[in-house]
C-alpha positions in Angstrom: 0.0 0.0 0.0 3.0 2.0 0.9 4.5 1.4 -2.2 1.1 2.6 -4.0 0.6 5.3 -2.4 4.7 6.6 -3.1 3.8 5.6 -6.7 0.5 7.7 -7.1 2.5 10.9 -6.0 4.9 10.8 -8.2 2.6 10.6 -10.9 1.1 13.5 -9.7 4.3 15.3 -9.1 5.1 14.4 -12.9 1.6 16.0 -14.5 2.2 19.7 -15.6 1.2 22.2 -13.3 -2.1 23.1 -14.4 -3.6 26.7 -14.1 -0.2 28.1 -14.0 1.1 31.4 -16.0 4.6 31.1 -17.4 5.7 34.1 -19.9 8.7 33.6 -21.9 10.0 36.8 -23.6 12.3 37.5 -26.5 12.5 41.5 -27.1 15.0 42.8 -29.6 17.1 46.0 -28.4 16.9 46.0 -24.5 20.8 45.6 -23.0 21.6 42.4 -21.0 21.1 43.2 -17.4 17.8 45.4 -17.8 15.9 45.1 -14.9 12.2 44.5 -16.2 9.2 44.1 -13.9 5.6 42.6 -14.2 3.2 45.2 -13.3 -0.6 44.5 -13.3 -2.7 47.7 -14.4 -4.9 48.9 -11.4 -5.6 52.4 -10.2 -2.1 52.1 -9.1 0.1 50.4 -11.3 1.3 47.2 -8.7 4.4 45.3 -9.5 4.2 41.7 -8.8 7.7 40.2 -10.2 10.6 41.4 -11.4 13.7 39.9 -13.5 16.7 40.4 -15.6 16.9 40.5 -19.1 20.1 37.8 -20.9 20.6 37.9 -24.3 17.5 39.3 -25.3 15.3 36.7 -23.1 13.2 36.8 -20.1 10.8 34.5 -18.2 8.4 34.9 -15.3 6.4 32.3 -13.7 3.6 32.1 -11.1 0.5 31.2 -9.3 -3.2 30.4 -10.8 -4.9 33.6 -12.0 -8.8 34.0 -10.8 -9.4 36.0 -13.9 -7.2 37.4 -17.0 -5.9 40.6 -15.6 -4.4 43.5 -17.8 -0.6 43.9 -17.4 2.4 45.2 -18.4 6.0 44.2 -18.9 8.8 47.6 -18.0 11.9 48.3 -17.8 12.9 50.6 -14.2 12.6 53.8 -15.3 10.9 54.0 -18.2 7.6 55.7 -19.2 6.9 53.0 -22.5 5.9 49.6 -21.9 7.8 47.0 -23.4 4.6 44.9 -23.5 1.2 45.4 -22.5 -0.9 42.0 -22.8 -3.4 40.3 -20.7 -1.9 37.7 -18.0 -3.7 34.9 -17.6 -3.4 30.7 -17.2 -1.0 29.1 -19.9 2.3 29.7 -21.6 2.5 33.3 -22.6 5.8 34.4 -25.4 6.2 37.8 -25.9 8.2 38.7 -29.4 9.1 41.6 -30.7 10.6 45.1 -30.3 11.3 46.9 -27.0 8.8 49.3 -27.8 6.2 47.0 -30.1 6.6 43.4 -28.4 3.6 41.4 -28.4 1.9 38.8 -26.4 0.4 35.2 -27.8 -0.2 31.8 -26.6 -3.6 32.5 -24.2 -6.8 33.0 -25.4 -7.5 36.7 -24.0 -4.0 38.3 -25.7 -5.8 36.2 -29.3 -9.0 38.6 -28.5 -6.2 41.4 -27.4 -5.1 41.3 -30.9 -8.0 41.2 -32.3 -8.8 44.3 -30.6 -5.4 46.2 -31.0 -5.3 45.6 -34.9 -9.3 45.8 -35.7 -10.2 48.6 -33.2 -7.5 50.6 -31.0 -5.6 51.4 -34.1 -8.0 53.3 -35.6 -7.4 55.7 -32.6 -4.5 56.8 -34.9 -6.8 57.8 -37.9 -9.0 59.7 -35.7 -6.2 61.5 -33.8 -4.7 62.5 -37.3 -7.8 63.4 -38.2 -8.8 66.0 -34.8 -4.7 67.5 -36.1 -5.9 68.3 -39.1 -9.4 70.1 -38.5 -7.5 72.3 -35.8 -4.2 73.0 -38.5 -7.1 73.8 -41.7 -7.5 76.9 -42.5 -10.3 76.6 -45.2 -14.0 76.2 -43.8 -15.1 74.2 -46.8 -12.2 71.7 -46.4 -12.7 71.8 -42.6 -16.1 70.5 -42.6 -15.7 67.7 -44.7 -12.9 66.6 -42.7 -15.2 66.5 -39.6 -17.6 64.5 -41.9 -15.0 62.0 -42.3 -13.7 62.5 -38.4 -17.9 62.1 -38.0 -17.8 58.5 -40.0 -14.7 56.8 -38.5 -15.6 57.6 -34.7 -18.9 55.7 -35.6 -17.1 53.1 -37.1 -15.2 52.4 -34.2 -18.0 52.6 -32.2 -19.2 49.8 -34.3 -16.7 47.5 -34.0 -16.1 48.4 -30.1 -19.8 47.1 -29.4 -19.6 44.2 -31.6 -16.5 42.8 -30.0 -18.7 43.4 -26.5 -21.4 41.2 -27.9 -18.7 38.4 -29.3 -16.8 38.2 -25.6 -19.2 39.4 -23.9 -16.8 37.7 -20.2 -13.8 39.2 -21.9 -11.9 41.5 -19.7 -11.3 43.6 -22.7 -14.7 44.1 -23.3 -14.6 45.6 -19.7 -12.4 47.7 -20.4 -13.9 48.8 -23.7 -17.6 49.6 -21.2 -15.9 51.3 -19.1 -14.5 53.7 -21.3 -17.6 54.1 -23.8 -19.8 54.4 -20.7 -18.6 58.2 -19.9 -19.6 59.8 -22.8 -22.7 58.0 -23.3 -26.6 58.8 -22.8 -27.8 56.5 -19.6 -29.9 54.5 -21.4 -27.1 53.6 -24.0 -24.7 52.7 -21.0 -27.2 50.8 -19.6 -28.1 49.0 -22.4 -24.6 47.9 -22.8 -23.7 46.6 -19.7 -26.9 44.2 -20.0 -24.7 42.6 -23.2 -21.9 41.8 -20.8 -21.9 38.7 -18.9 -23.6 38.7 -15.4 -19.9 37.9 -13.5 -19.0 41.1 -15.5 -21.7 43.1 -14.6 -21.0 42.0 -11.0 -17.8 43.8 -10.5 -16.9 46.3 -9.0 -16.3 48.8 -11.9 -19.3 47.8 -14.2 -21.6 48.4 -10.7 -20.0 52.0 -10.4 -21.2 52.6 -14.7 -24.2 51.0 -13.6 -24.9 53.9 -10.6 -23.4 56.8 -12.3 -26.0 55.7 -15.7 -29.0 55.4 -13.1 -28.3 59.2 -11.6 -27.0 60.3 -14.9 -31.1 59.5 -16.7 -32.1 62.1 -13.4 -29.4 65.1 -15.6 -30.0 64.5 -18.8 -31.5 66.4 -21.2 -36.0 67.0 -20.4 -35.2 66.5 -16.5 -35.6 69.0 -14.0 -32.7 70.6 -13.4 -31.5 70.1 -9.5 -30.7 72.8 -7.4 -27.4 73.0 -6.0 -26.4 76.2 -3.5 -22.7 77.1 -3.5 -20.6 79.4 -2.0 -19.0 82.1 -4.4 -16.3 83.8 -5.3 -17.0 86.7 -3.5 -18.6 85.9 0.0 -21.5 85.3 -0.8 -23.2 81.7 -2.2 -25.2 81.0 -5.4 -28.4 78.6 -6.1 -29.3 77.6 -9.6 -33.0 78.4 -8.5 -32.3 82.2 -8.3 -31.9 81.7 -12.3 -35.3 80.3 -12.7 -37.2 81.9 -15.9 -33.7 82.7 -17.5 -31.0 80.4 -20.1 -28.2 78.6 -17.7 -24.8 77.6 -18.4 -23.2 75.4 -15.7 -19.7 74.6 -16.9 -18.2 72.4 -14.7 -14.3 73.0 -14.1 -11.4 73.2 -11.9 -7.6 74.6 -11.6 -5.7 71.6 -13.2 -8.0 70.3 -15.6 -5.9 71.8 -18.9 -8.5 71.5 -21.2 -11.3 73.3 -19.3 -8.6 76.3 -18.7 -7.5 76.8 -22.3 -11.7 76.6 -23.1 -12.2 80.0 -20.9 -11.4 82.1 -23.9 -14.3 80.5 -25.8 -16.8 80.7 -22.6 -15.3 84.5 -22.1 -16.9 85.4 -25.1 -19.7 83.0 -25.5 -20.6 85.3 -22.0 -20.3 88.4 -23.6 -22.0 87.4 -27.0 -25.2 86.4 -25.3 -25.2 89.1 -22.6 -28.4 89.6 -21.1 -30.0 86.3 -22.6 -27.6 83.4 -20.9 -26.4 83.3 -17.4 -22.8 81.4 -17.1 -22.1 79.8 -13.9 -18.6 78.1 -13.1 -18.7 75.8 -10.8 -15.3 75.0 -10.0 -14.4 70.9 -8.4 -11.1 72.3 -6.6 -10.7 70.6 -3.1 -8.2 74.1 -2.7 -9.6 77.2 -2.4 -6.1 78.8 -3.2 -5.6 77.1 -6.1 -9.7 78.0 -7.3 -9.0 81.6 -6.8 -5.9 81.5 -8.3 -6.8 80.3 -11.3 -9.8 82.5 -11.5 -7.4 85.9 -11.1 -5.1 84.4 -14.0 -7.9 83.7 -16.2 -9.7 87.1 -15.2 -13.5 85.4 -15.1 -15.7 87.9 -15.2 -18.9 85.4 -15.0 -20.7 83.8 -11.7 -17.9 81.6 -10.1 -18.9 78.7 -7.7 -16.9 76.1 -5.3 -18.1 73.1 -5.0 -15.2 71.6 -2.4 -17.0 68.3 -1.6 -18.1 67.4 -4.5 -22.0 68.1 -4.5 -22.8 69.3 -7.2 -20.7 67.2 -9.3 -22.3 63.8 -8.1 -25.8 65.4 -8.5 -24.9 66.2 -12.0 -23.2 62.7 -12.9 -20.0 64.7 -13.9 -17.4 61.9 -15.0 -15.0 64.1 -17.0 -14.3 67.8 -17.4 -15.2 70.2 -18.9 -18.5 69.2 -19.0 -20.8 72.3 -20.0 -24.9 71.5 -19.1 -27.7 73.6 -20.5 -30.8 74.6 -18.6 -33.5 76.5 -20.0 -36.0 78.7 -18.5 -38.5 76.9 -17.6 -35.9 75.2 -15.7 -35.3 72.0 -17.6 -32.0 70.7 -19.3 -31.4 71.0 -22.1 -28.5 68.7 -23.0 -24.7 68.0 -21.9 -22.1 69.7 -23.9 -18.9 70.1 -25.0 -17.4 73.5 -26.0 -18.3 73.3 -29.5 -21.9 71.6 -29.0 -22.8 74.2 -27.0 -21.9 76.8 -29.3 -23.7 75.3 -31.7 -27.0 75.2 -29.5 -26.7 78.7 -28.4 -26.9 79.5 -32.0 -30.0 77.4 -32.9 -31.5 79.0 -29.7 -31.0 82.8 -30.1 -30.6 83.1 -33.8 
């Protein structure tokens, strides 16, 4: 029995380790003795291994993933990833250059591909595309290049929900939600979180889009505009009700969001076009009140300035990203969610 039982554990000692990851890497260009890490992409970038590159070659092995988990592989010191891929179960070989090395071997770095070739690359065309419209000079030429900025954007909207609904458990398709859900309508973000698997939906990001698309339907455009009451600029504090029977823009802001300062010009005059028929209201999301004001005296606002310290108004309004510009009409309603040039254009169709 002894003998047996000696016999039946080293068979089992034998088998392969099963649920296992084990990367094997060979990047052209990186000097023997690099120190490289494995760093698994969370809010905080966490590095779980590290080794040395010989010859061009580098391996790390470890324990059974739960789920795929996005990753990177970098070298101390350095802003570019030599890799990012998806680590998972299985034998992983990363090939390639230290600056376009890529990841094969596991199922979720196939659909990774998939994804890079068939939909992130298109971010290219599109950035190409914004560089252009901003550098063209001729307003004929300019529009149909935002025609064709107009169709791409849909296109990759296309494919981004169609690779949701072919992996719909695929941790890329999480990440693809959770960065459509931001600049979508409430009902659109809900609708596609229901084409993502339920263990999806479960966690904890997808139940955060989930919230923020429940109070966003509350602010969107046809809702009763909440009231907020904020201390100002000057003393004194500020409710959206005192506005009642008149046009309000609430542009939502603060010190070191870059694009919302270099958009002040555009407000600036958007405030003194429609003087007398719109009411701007800043409402800045600054935790500092030095660094509110100080911004403020270097940008020389002249409109209704707002703090909102803790956050208030912001949650109320389902603000995910700034500069987010929302339009409330007289009778107190929203109208929509903007960006700078949306709301131009509205302002326009309004008071033409």
């Amino acid at each position: 029995m002894k003998k047996l039982f000696i016999a039946i554990l080293s068979v089992i000692s034998s088998l392969p380790t099963l649920a296992q990851y084990k990367i094997v890497g060979d990047v052209e260009g990186i000097e023997d003795g690099t120190l490289l890490y494995l760093t698994l992409v969370k809010s905080e970038h966490v590095n779980i291994d590290s080794t040395t590159i010989k010859n061009g070659h580098f391996e790390f092995k470890g324990g059974k993933q739960q789920r795929p988990h996005w990753a990177l592989i970098k070298r101390k010191g350095a802003f570019v990833a030599v890799c990012d891929f998806y680590l998972e179960n299985g034998n992983i070989t990363i090939k390639g250059g230290q600056y376009s090395a890529k990841a094969t071997g596991t199922p979720t770095n196939a659909e990774y591909d998939e994804y890079q070739t068939d939909i992130n690359a298109m971010g290219n065309t599109i950035y190409s595309l914004r560089v252009n419209i901003g550098m063209e000079q001729d307003a004929q030429r300019q529009d149909s290049l935002k025609q064709v900025l107009k169709a791409t954007e849909q296109l990759q909207r296309t494919k981004e929900m169609n690779f949701i609904r072919r992996y719909p458990n695929s941790p890329i398709s999480q990440r693809i939600a959770g960065y459509l859900a931001p600049s979508m309508a409430a009902a659109e973000a809900l609708d596609m979180l229901k084409m993502l698997s339920e263990e999806i939906q479960q966690s904890d990001e997808m139940q955060q889009v989930k919230k923020r698309a429940e109070q966003l339907a509350k602010v969107e455009a046809g809702a009763v505009a909440p009231n907020f009451t904020l201390p100002t600029d000057n003393g004194s504090t500020l409710s959206l009700s005192d506005y009642k029977g008149k046009y309000v823009l609430i542009d939502f802001w603060a010190s070191w969001c870059g694009p919302c300062r270099a958009s002040f010009p555009a407000i600036a005059k958007l405030h003194d076009q429609y003087a007398g028929k719109l009411t701007i209201i800043g409402v800045s999301l600054d935790r500092g009140e030095a660094a509110w004001r100080k911004a403020l005296d270097e940008e020389k606002c002249t409109w209704a300035q707002a703090w909102d310290q803790k956050g208030v108004a912001a949650k109320t309004y389902a603000v995910s990203a700034i500069p987010l510009l929302v339009l409330v009409g007289p009778d107190g309603k929203i109208i929509g969610r903007y960006g700078k040039a949306d709301v131009t254009d509205e302002l326009k169709r309004l008071f033409k």
